[in-house]
Every structure is written in structure tokens, then in C-alpha cells.
N, C-alpha and C positions, 0 to 999 in steps of 0.2 A: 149523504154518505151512509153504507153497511157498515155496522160494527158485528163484528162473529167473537164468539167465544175463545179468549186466550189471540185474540189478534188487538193492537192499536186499529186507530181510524182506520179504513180502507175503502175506495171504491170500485164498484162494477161496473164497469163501462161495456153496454156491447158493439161489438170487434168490429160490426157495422158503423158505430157510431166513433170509434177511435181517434178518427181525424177532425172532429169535430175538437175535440182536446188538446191533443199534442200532432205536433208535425211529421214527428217520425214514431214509427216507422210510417210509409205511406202503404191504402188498404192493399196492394199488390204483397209488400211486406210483411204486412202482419197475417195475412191469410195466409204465407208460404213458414212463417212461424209457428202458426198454430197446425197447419198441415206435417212439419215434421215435428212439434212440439218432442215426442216419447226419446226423440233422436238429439232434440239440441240445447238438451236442459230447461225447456221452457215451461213443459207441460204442468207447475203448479202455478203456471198463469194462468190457462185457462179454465172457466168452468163450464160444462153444458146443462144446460135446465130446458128441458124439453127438447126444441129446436134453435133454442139460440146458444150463442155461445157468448160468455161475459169472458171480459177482460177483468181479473182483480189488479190494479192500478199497482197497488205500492209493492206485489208479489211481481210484476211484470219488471217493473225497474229496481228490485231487488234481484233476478234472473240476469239482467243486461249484466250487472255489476259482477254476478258471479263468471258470466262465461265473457268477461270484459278479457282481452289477452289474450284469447284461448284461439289456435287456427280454424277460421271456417272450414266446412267439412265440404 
């Protein structure tokens, strides 16, 4: 586990590796989330370091919870 400054626990998981952890979303899903991230409230899930892209864990299902309710676009 990454601990960041002013964050509890959290990890990076990369978006490759996703399904290895939780079931949902599956990688068709999650790459069409990080693809519209800017557009569907997601984009402080993701991070990019170099060429990959991390999933921050407890930021990603803090994201779900906010746009929980809200009509798909």
C-alpha cells in the first residue's frame, strides 16, 4: 500500500492489473472510464506515470459513490 501526503491508506493498482482485484468494472469498462474520465467524474482516479496508468483504489470507489444516482450520459 501507497500512503501520499494528507491521504489515509490507499492503493495503485494498474488499470491492467484491475481485474486481478475486484470484478467490476471488467478491463473493457474500466478503460472506457478512464477514456472518458474529464467527462464522467472519474478522472481523480486515475494517475499517469510515464506510460502507465494507476488506478488509486479508495479515490476510484469514492468516484462510484459520488456519481452513484446520477443518469449515464
Amino acid at each position: 500500500m501507497m500512503k501520499t501526503p494528507g491521504d489515509t491508506k490507499t492503493r495503485l493498482i494498474p488499470i491492467t492489473q484491475w481485474n486481478e482485484h475486484h470484478p467490476w468494472p471488467p478491463a473493457g469498462g474500466m478503460r472506457h472510464l478512464r477514456f472518458h474520465c474529464e467527462t464522467n467524474g472519474f478522472a481523480s482516479a486515475f494517475r499517469k506515470v510515464g506510460a502507465r496508468v494507476l488506478v488509486d483504489e479508495a479515490e476510484f470507489f469514492r468516484c462510484v459513490e459520488r456519481t452513484n444516482g446520477q443518469a449515464a450520459a
